[in-house]
Each structure stands twice: as C-alpha cells, then as structure tokens.
C-alpha positions in Angstrom: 86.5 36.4 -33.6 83.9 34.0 -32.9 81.0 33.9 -35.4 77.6 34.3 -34.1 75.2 31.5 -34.1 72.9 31.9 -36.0 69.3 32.0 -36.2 66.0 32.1 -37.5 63.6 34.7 -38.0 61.0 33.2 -37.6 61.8 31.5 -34.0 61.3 34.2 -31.6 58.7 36.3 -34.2 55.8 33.4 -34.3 53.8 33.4 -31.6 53.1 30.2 -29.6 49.6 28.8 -29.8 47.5 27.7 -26.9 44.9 25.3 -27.2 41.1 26.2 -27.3 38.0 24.3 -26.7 37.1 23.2 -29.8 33.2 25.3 -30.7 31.5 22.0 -32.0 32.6 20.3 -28.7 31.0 22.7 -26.8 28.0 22.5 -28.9 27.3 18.5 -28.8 27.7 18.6 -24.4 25.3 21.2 -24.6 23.0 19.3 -26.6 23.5 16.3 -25.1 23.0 17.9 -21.7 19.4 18.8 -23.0 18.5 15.6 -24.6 18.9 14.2 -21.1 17.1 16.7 -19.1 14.2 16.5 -21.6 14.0 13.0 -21.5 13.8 13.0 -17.6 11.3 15.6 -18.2 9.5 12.8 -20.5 9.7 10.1 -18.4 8.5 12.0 -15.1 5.4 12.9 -17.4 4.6 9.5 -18.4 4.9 8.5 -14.6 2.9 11.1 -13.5 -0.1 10.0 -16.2 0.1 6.2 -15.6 -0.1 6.8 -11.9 -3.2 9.1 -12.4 -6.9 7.3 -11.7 -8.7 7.7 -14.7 -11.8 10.2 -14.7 -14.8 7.9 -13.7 -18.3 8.5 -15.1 -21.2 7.4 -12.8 -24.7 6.3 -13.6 -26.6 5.3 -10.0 -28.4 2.3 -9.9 -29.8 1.9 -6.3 -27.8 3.9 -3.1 -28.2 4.0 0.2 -26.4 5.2 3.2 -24.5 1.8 3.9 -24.2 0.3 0.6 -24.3 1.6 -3.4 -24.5 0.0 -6.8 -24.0 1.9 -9.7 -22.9 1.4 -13.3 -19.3 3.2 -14.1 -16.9 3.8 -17.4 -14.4 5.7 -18.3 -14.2 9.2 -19.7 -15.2 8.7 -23.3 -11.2 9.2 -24.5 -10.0 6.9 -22.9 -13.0 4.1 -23.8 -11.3 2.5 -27.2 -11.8 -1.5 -27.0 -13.6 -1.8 -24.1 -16.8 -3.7 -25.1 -18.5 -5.9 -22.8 -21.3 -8.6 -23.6 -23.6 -5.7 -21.7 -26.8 -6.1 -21.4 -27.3 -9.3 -19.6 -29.8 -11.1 -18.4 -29.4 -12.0 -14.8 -31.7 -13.5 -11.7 -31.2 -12.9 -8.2 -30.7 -17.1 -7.8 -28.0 -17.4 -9.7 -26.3 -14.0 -8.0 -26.9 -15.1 -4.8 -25.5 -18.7 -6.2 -22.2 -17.5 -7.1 -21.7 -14.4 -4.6 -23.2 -16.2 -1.5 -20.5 -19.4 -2.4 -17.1 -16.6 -2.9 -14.5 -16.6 -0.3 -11.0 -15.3 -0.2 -8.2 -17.6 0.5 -4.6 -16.2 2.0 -1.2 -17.7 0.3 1.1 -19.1 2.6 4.4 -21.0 2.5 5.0 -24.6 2.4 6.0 -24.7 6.0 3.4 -22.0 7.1 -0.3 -23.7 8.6 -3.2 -22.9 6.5 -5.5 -20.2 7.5 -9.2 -20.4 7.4 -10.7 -18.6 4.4 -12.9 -16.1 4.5 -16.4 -15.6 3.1 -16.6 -12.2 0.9 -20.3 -11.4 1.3 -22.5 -12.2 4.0 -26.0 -12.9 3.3 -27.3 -9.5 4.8 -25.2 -7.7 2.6 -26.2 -9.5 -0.7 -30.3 -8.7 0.3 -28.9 -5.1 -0.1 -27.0 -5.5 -3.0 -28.7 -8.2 -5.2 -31.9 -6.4 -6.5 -29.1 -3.3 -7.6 -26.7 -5.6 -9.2 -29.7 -7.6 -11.4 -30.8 -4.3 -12.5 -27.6 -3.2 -13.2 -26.5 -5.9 -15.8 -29.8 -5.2 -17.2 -29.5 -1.7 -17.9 -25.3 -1.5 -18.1 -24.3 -0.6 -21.7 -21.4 -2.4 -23.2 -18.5 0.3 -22.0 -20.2 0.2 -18.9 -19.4 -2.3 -15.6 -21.4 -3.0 -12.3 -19.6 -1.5 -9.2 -20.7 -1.8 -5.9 -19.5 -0.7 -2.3 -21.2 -1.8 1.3 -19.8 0.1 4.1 -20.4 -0.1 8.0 -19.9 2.0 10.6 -17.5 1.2 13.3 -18.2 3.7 15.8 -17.8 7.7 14.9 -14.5 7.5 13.5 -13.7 4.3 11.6 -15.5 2.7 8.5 -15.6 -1.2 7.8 -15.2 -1.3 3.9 -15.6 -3.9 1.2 -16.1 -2.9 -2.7 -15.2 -3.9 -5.8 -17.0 -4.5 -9.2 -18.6 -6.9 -12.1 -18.7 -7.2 -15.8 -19.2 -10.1 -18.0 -17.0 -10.4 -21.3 -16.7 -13.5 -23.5 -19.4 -15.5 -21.9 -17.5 -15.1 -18.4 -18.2 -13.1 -15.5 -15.3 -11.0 -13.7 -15.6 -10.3 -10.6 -12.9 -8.0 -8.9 -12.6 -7.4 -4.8 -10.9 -4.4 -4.3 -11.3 -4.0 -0.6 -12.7 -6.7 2.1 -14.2 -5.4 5.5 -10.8 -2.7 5.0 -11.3 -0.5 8.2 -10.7 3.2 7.0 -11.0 6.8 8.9 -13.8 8.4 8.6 -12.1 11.3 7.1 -9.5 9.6 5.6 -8.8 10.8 1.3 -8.9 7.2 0.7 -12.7 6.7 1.7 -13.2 9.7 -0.4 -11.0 7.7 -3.2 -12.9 4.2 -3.1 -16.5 6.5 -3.2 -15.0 7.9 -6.6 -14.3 4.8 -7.5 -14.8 1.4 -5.6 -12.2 -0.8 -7.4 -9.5 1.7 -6.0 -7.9 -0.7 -3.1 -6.2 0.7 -0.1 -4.5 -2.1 1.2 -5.6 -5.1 -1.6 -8.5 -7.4 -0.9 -6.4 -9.4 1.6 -6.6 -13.2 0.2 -7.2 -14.7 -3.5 -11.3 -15.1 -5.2 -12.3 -18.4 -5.3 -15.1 -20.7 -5.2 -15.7 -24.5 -5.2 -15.7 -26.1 -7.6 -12.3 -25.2 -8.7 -12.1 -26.0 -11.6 -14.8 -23.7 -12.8 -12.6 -20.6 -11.7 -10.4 -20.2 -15.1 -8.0 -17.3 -14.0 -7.2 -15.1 -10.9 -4.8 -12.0 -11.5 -4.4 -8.7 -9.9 -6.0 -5.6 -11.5 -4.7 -1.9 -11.0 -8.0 -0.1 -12.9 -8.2 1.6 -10.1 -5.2 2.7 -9.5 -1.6 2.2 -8.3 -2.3 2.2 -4.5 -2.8 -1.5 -4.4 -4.2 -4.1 -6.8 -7.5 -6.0 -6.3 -8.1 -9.0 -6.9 -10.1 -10.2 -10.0 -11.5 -13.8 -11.1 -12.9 -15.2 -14.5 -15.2 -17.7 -13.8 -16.9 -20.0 -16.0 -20.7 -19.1 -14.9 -22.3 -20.9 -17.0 -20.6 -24.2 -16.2 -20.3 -23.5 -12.3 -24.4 -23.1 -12.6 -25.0 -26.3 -14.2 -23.6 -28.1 -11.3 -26.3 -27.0 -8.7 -29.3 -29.0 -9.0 -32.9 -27.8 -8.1 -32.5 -28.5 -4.2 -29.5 -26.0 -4.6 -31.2 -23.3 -6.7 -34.5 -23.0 -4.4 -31.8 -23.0 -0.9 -30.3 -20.5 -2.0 -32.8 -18.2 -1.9 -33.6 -18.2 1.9 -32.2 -14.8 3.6 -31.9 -13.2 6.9 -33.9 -10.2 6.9 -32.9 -7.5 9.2 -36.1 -6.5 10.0 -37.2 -9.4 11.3 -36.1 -10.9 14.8 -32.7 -12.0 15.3 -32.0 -15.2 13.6 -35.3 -15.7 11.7 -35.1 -17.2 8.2 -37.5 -16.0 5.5 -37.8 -16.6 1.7 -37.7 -13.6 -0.7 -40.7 -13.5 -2.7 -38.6 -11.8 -5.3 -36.2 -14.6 -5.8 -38.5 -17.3 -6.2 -39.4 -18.0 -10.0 -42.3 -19.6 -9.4 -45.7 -17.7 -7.5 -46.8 -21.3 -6.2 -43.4 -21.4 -3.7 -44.1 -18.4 -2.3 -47.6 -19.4 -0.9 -47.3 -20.3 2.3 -51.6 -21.5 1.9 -50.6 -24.1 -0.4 -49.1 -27.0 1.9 -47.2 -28.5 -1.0 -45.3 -25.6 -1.4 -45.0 -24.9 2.5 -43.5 -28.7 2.0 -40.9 -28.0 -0.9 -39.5 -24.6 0.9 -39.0 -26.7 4.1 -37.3 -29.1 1.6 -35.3 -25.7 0.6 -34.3 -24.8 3.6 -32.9 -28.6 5.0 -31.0 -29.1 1.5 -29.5 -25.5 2.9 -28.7 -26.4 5.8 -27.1 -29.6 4.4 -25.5 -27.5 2.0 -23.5 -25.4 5.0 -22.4 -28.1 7.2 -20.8 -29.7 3.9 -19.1 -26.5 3.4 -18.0 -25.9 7.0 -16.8 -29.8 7.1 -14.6 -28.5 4.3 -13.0 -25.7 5.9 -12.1 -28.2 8.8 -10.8 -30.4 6.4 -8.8 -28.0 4.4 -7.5 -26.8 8.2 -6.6 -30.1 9.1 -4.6 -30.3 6.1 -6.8 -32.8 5.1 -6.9 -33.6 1.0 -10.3 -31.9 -0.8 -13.1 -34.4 -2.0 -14.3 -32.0 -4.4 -13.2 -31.8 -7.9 -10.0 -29.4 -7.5 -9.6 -29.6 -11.9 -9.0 -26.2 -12.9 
C-alpha cells in the first residue's frame, strides 16, 4: 500500500494575500493633486492682477470738449517710490520748443524704403494744450504726472485720438505717446479706457519719439503703465541740453501760432509766450522789427526741417549731429 504524500498544514489553511494600495500612496497623489490645482489657482490670480489697470486718481487742470490736461497718480497703495522732481518750473517757449520739434519715426528693415516721419503735435493743438501743461508742472506734486488727451471728431461715429503724458525725474523730462491721431468708435470701451486714463494705448503710438538733435534723446523704451493692451512709447530727453542749443532767433520763432479764430492761415504771436512786454507791442517799430525777424528765422527754421525729411527719404546721410 502506497503511502500518502504528505503535506503541510499550513498549505491549503493560509489564506493568499492580494495586494492593496498602499494608504500613504494614496495620500501624497492626493496632495500632490492639490498642490497643483492651487498653484494654478495662484498663478491665474497673479495674471489676473498684473493685467488689471491700476486705480487712477485725477486732479483737472484745464478741460475742454476736444482736449484735457490734468494731473494723475496712483491710488495711494500702490504709490511706494514714485517721487518725481515735481514742482517745476516751466514756460510755454521752451514747451512749445520741445513738443512743436517731436515726431514719430516707423522702423523698417534694411531692404524696406524709409517712410516719412510724422509730426506728434500740430501747432493748433499745442495753443490748446500748452497754457494746461505749464500749469500743470507747476502745481503737480511729486507722485503726481502731467497727462493730457486731444480728441477730434470724425464725423458722428468715429473719434481721431492722440494722448499720452509728462513727468520730469532726474533732471530729465519723459515724455510718453500712448496714442497718435488713433481713430476709435465713438462708443467703443476703449475711448472710455484712454478717458480713465490717457497713457492706456489701443493700438501703440504707431512709430518711435524723437527729436533732432539726436543725441540729446538718451533712451526710448516701451511703457505698459497703462496697461497691457499695447505699450506706448516713452522718451528721456536731456532738456536741458537740447535747450541750450536753440539760440535767441529760435526761442522768439517759436512762439508764433495759428490761432483758430482768426482767418485761415493767419500767423499771430501769443502775448503769453513772449517774456518780454516790449515784443508784444506792435506801436514800437523796433519790436514790430524783431518779431518779423521771429517769424523769417521760422520760416527758415521749417524749410531746414522739411529739406531734412527729403533728405532722410532720399536716403540721403543726416548733417545734423546724430551722437546719442
């Protein structure tokens, strides 16, 4: 008889164990899981806040229907560091000396033809603006900058748009273009945008700041302070060298405007620009004789800048000082 094989107890008495998710494994995807939704969560917040215009406070300085100048800052939170050399002292000849001589200039490639550059303010426009803007460095506190918007009507439905703003830090003046003759709806949110505040840009300023001399222009770069639609366009300039260049014929042309009011074409000179009361009597004939001076050295003065935009189309090589 055949002996039986044998066996163990404990073979067919032990259960067989199945493998479980282990509880600690379960426990780190979970919290992995949240670390990631949270930081999503942190970064769309952070996004959402950068993107955000900051809350403008206003302080009117002169406004009209067609044009504005006003002195703006941020809300008070948000104003740690900003210190400009506000108050300044400013006259309407050397405004009109640097704003009347801005233009905007387009980049192309090296193959690409130049295009003509553009002026940024015509002379009716600065008559509006220029007594505003004097009286706005005057009174601007130092957290404070000049902003300014000029806006014509182009028919019922369309407006014609230029704005931007002005602050002087570290004996330099700023100037930023957010928007250049920017044609807009009438009922568009981004007119409402640029009247909350006019260095928001729409569609950028369309071209670069500069001004001849060259060299006198120390920095151009783009600024989003008002917002991430589009940047404007900003530029340091070294005032106080750039004035130093123009000599006396300069200063007094500089001063002759197109009033509005007047017929079409017909030149005057602003009483309010002129330093001295003697060249604004016209019963004085050596005064009459220095303002007719004025106005030739003017005129002198704009077919020397319009023979160098035909240069500069021509491809013709500057002879002004291009030094930066």
């Amino acid at each position: 008889m055949r002996a039986r094989l044998a066996t163990r107890k404990d073979s067919t008495s032990r259960p067989s164990v199945v493998a479980s998710p282990c509880p600690r494994s379960s426990r780190a995807d979970v919290f992995r899981t949240n670390l990631v939704r949270f930081s999503l969560l942190l970064i769309l917040l952070c996004l959402v806040s950068a993107c955000a215009a900051p809350a403008i406070h206003t302080r009117p300085v002169q406004e009209e229907a067609e044009w504005l100048v006003r002195l703006d800052s941020v809300a008070p939170v948000d104003r740690t560091g900003i210190r400009y050399e506000h108050p300044a002292t400013w006259s309407e000849q050397d405004l009109f000396a640097i704003l009347s001589r801005l233009f905007l200039e387009q980049r192309v490639g090296l193959m690409d033809e130049p295009k003509p550059v553009r002026e940024v303010f015509s002379r009716e426009e600065l008559q509006n603006i220029l007594p505003g803007l004097r009286t706005a460095f005057q009174t601007a506190a130092a957290n404070e900058w000049v902003a300014f918007s000029i806006m014509q009507y182009q028919g019922a439905e369309e407006r014609v748009v230029t704005s931007g703003g002005l602050f002087q830090d570290q004996h330099r003046l700023h100037i930023v273009v957010a928007n250049h003759r920017a044609i807009i709806q009438a009922n568009s949110r981004e007119l409402l945008k640029i009247k909350h505040n006019p260095l928001y840009s729409v569609n950028g300023p369309g071209g670069i700041l500069g001004i001849e001399p060259r060299r006198y222009v120390l920095s151009t770069k783009a600024n989003w302070s008002g917002g991430y639609q589009a940047s404007a366009n900003e530029m340091v300039l070294d005032h106080e060298g750039f004035l130093a260049t123009l000599n006396a014929s300069d200063r007094r042309g500089v001063t002759t405007y197109i009033r509005r009011s007047g017929p079409l074409g017909e030149t005057h000179t602003s009483s309010s620009l002129v330093e001295s009361a003697g060249e604004g009597s016209t019963n004085n004939p050596s005064a009459t004789l220095e303002r007719l001076e004025a106005e030739i050295e003017q005129l002198k003065r704009q077919l020397a800048d319009k023979q160098l935009q035909v240069e500069r189309l021509k491809g013709i090589p500057s002879r002004l000082p291009t030094n930066r």
